[in-house]
The first five atom37 places (N, CA, C, CB, O) and aatype in JSON, in Angstrom:
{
  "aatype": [20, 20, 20, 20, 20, 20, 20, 20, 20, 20, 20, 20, 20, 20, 20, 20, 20, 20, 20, 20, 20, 20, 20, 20, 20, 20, 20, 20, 20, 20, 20, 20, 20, 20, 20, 20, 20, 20, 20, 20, 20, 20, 20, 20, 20, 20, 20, 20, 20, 20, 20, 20, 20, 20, 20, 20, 20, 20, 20, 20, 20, 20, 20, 20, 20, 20, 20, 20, 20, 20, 20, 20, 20, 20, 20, 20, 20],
  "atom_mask": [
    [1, 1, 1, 1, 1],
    [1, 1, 1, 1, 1],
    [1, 1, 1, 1, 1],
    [1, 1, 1, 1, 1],
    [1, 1, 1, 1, 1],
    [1, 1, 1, 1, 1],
    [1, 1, 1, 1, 1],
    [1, 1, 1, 1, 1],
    [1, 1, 1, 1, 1],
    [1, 1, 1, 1, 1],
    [1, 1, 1, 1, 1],
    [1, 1, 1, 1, 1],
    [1, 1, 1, 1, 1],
    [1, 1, 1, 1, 1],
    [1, 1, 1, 1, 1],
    [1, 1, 1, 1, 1],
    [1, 1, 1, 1, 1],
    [1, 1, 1, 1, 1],
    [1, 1, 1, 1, 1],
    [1, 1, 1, 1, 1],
    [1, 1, 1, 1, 1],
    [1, 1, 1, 1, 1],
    [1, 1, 1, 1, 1],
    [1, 1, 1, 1, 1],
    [1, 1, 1, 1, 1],
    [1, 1, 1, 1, 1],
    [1, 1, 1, 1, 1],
    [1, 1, 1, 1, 1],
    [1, 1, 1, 1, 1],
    [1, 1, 1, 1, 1],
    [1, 1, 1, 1, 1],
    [1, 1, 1, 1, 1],
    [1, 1, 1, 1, 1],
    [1, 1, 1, 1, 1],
    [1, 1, 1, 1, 1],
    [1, 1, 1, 1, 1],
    [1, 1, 1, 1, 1],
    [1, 1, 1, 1, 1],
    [1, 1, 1, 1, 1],
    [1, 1, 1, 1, 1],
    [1, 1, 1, 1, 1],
    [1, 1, 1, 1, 1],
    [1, 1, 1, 1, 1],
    [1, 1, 1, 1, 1],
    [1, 1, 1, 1, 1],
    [1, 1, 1, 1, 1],
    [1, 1, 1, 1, 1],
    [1, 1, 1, 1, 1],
    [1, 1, 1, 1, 1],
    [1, 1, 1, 1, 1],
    [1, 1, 1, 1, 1],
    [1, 1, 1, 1, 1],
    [1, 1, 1, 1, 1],
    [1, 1, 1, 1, 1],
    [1, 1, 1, 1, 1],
    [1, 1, 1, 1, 1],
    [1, 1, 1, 1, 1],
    [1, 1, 1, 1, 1],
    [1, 1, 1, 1, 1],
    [1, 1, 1, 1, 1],
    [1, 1, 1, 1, 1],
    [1, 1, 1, 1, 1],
    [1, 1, 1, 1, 1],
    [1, 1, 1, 1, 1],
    [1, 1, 1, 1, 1],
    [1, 1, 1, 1, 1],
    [1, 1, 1, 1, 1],
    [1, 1, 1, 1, 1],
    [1, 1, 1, 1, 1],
    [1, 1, 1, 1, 1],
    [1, 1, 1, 1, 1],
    [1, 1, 1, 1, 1],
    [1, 1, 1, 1, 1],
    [1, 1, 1, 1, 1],
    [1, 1, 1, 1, 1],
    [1, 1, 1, 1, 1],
    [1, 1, 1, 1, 1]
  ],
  "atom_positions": [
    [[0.82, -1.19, 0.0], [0.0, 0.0, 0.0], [0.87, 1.26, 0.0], [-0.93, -0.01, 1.2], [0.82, 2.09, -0.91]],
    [[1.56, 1.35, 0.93], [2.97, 2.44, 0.91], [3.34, 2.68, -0.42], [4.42, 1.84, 1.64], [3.69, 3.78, -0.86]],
    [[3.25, 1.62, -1.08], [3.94, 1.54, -2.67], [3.34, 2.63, -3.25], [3.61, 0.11, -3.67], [3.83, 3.71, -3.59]],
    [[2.09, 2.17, -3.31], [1.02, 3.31, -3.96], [0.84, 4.22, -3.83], [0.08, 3.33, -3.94], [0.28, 4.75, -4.79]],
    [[1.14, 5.12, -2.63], [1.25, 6.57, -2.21], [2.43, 6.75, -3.04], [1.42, 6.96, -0.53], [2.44, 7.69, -3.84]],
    [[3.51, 5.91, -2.96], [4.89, 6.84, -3.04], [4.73, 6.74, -4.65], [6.63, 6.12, -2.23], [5.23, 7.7, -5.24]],
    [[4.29, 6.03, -5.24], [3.92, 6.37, -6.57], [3.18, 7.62, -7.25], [3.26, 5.46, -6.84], [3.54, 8.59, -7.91]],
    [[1.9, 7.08, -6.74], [1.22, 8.47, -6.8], [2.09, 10.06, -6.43], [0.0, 8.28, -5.7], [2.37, 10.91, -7.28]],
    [[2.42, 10.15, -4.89], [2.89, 11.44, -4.77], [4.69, 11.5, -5.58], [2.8, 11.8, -2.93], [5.24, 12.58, -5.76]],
    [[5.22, 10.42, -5.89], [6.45, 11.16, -6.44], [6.72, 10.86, -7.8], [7.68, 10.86, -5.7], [7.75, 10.89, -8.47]],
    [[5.39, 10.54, -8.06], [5.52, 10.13, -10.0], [4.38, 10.43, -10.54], [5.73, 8.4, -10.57], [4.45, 11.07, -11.59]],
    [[3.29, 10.17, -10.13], [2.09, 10.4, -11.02], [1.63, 12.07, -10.39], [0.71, 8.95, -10.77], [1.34, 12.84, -11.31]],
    [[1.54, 12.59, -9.22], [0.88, 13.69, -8.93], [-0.69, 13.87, -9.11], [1.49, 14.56, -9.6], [-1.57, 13.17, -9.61]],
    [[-0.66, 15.28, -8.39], [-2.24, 15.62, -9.14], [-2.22, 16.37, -10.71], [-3.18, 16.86, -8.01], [-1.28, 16.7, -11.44]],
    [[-3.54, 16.47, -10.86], [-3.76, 16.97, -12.69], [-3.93, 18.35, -11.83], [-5.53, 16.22, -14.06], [-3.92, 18.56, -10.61]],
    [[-4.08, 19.23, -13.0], [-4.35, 20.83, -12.59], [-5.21, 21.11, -11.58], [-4.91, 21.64, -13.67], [-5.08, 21.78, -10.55]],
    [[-6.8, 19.98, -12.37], [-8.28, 20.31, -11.34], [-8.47, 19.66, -10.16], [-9.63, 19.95, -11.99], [-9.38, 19.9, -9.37]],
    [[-7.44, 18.64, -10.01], [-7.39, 18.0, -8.45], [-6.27, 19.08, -7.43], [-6.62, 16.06, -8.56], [-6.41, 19.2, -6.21]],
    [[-5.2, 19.79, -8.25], [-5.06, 20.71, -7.29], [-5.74, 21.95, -7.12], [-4.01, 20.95, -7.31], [-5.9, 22.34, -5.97]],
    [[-6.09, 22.5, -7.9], [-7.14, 23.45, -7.94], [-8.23, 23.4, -6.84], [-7.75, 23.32, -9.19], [-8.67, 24.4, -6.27]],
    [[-8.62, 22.11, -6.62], [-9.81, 21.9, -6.09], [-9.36, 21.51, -4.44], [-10.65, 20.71, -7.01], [-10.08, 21.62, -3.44]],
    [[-7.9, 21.02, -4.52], [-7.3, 21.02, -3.19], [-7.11, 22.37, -2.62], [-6.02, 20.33, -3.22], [-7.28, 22.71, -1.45]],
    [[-6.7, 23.14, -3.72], [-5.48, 24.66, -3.09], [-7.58, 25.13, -2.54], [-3.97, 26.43, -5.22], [-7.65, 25.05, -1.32]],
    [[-8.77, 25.47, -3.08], [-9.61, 26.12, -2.99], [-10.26, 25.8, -1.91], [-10.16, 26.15, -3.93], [-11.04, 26.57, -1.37]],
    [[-9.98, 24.57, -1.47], [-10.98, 23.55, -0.23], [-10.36, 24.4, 0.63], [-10.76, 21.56, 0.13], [-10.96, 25.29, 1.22]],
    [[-8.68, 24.1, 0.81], [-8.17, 24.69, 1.79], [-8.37, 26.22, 2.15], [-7.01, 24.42, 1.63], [-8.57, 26.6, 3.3]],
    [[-8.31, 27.03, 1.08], [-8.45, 28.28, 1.21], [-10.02, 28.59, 1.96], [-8.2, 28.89, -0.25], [-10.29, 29.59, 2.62]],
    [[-10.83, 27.59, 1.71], [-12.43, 27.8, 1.8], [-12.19, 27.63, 3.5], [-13.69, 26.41, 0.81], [-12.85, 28.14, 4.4]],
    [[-11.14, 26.85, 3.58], [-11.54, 26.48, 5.58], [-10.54, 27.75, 6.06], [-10.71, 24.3, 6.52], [-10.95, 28.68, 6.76]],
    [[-9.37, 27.64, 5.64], [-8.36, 28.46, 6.33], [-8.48, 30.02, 6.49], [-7.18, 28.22, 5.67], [-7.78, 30.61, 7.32]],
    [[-9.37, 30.69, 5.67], [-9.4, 32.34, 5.48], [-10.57, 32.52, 6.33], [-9.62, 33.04, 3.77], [-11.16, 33.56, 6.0]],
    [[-11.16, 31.9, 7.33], [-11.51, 32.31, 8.33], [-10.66, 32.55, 10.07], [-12.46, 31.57, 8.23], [-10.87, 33.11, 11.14]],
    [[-9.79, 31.83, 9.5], [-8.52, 31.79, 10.71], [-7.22, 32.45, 9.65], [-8.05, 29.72, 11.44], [-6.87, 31.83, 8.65]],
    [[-6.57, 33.87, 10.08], [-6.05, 34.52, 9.58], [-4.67, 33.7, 9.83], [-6.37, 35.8, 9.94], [-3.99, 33.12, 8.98]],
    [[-4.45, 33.79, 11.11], [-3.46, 32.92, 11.89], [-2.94, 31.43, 10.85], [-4.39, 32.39, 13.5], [-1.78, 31.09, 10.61]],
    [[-4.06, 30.84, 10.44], [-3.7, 29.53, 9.88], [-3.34, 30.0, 8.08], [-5.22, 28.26, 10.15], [-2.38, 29.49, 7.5]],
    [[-4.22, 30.98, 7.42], [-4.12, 31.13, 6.39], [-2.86, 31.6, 6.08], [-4.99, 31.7, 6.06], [-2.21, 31.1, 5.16]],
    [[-2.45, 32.51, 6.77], [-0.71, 33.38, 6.77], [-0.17, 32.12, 6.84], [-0.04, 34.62, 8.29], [0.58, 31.94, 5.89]],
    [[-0.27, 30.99, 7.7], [0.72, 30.0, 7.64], [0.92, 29.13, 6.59], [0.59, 29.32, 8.55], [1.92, 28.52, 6.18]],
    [[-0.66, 29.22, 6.11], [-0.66, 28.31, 4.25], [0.07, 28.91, 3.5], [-2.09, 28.26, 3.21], [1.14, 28.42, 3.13]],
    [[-0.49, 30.48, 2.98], [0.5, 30.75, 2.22], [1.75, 31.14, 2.26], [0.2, 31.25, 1.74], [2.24, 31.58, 1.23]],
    [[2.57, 31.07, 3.56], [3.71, 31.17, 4.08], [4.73, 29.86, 3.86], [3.42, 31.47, 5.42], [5.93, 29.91, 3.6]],
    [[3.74, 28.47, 4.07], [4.3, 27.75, 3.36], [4.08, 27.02, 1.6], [4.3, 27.07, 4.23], [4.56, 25.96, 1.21]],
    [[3.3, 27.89, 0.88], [3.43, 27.43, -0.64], [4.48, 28.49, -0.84], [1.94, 27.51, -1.76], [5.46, 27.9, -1.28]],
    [[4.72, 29.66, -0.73], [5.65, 30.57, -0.47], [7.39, 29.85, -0.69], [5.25, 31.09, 1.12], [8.22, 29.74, -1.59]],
    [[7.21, 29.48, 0.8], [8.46, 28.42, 0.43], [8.96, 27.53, -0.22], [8.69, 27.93, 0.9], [10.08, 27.39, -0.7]],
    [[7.75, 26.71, -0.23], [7.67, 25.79, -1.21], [8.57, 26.26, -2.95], [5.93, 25.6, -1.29], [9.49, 25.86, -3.66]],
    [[7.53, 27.35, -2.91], [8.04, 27.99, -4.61], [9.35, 28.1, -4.98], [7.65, 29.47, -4.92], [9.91, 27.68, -6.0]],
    [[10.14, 29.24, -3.2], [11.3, 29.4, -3.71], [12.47, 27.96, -3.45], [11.72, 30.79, -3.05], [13.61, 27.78, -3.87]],
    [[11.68, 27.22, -2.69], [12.41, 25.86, -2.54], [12.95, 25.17, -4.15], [11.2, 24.72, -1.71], [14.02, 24.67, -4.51]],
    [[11.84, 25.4, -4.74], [11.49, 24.56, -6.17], [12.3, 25.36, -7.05], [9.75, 24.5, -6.74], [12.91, 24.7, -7.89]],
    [[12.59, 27.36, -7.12], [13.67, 27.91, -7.75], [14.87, 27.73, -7.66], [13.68, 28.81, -7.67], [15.68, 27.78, -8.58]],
    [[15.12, 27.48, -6.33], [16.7, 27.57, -5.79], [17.44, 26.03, -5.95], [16.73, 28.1, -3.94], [18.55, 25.76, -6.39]],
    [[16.37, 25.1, -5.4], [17.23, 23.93, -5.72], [16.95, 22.73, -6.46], [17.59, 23.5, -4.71], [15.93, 22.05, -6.5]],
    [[18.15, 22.59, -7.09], [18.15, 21.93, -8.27], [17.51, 20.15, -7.93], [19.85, 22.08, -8.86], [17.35, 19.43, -8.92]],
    [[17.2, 19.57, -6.51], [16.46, 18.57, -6.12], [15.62, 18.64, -6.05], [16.56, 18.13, -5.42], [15.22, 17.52, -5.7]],
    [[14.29, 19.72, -6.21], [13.07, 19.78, -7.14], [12.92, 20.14, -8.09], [12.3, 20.2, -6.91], [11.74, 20.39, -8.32]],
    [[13.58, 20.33, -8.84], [13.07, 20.85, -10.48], [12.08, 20.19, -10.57], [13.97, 20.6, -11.86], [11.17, 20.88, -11.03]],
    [[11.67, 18.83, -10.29], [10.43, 18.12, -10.97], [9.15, 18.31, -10.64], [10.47, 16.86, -10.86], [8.15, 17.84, -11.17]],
    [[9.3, 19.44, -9.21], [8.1, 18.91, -8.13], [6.94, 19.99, -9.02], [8.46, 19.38, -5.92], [6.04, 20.6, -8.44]],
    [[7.25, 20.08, -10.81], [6.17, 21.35, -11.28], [5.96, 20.35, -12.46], [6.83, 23.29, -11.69], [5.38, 20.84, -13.43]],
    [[6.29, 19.16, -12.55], [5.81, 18.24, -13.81], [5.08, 17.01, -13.23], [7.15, 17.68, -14.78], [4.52, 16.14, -13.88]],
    [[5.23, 17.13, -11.29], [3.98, 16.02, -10.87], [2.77, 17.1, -10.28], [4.58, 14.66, -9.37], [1.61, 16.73, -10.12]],
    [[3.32, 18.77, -9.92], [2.25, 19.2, -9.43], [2.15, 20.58, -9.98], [2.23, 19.06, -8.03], [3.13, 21.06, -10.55]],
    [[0.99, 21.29, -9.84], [1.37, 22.62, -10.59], [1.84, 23.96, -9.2], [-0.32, 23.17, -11.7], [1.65, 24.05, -7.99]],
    [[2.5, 24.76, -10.23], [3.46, 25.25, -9.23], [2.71, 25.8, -8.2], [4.43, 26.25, -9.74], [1.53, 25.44, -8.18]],
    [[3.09, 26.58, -7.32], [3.17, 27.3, -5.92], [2.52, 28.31, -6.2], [4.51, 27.68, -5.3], [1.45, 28.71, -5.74]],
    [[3.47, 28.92, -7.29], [2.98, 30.28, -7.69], [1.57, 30.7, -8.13], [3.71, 30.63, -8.68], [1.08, 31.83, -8.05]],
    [[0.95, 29.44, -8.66], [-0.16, 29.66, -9.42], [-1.2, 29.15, -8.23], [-0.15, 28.84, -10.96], [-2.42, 29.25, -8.39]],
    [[-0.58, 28.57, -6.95], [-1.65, 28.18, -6.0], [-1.75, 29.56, -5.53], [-1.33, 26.98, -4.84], [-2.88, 30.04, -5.42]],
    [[-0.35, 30.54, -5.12], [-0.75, 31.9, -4.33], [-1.6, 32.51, -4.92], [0.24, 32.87, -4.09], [-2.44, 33.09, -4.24]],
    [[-1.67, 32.61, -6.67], [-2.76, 33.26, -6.89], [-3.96, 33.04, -7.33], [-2.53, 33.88, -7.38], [-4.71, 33.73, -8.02]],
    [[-4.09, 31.73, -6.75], [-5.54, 31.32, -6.66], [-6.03, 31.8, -5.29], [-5.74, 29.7, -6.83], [-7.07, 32.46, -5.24]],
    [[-5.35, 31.52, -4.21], [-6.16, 32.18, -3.13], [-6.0, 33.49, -2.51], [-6.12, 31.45, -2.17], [-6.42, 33.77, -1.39]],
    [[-5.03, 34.67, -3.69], [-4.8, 35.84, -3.12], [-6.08, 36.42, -2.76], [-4.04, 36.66, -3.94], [-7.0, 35.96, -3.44]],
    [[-6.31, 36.99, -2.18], [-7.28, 37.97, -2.53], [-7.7, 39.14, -3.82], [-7.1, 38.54, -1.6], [-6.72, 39.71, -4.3]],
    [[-9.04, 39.5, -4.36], [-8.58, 39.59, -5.34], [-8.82, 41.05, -5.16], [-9.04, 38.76, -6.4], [-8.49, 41.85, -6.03]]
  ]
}
């Protein structure tokens, strides 16, 4: 079973509309707690520049879509 996660999360990923629909769930619970939301996007934040700077994720934007495009799904608009 382990197998299958580690497949899924480090080879197959989500498609655009399964993260889309993840990054929006979360945003739907978290932007009532300011406290928790600063901490979401504090960590896709990192995440992003994690994925610029080092060369041991380059991939993590061909199993998932980037960071960048999650911050501005739940910026405010």
């Amino acid at each position: 079973m382990l197998k299958n996660y580690e497949v899924f999360i480090f080879t197959k990923g989500f498609n655009f509309q399964q993260q889309f629909d993840v990054t929006s769930k979360m945003n739907q619970i978290l932007k009532s707690n300011k406290q928790l939301w600063n901490g979401y996007s504090s960590l896709l934040t990192k995440i992003d520049k994690l994925i610029q700077s080092n060369l041991l994720y380059k991939g993590y934007n061909n199993i998932y879509p980037s960071p960048e495009m999650q911050l501005k799904w739940i910026s405010p608009k």
